[in-house]
N, C-alpha and C positions, 0 to 999 in steps of 0.2 A: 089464368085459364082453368085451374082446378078448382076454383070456386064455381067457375060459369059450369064446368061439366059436371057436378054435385049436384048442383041445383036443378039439371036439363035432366039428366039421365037418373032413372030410378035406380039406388042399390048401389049405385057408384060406389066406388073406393077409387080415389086416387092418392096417391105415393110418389112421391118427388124427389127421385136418386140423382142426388148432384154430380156433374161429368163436366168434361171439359172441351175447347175445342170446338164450341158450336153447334156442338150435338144438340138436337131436342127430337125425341122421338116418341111415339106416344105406342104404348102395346097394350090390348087386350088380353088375356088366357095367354100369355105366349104367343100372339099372332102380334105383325107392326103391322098398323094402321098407321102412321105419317110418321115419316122421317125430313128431317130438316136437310141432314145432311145428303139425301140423292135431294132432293127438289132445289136444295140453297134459297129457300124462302121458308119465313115460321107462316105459321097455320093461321090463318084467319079464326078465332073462335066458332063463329058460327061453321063452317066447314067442317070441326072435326066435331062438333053438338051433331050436325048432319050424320055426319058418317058414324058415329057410335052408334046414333038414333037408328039408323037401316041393321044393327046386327041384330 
């Protein structure tokens, strides 16, 4: 997924802090844009391309 979002969004940095427990969360500036753990489903790719895309 941090490939697909590099490639999508201009300027990207993403950074992949290993956790445990099924977490996957994705945060902007300090703001969560998707959390695994309230929805209990991971992210479609295109979905979170989407929703970067709109900030």
């Amino acid at each position: 997924m941090a490939a697909t979002i590099e490639e999508n969004i201009e300027h990207a940095n993403v950074e992949l802090i290993a956790s445990g427990g099924g977490v996957f969360e994705i945060e902007v500036d300090g703001d969560l844009i998707y959390s695994k753990k309230q929805t209990g489903e991971f992210p479609a790719e295109d979905d979170i391309v989407a929703a970067l895309g709109e900030r």
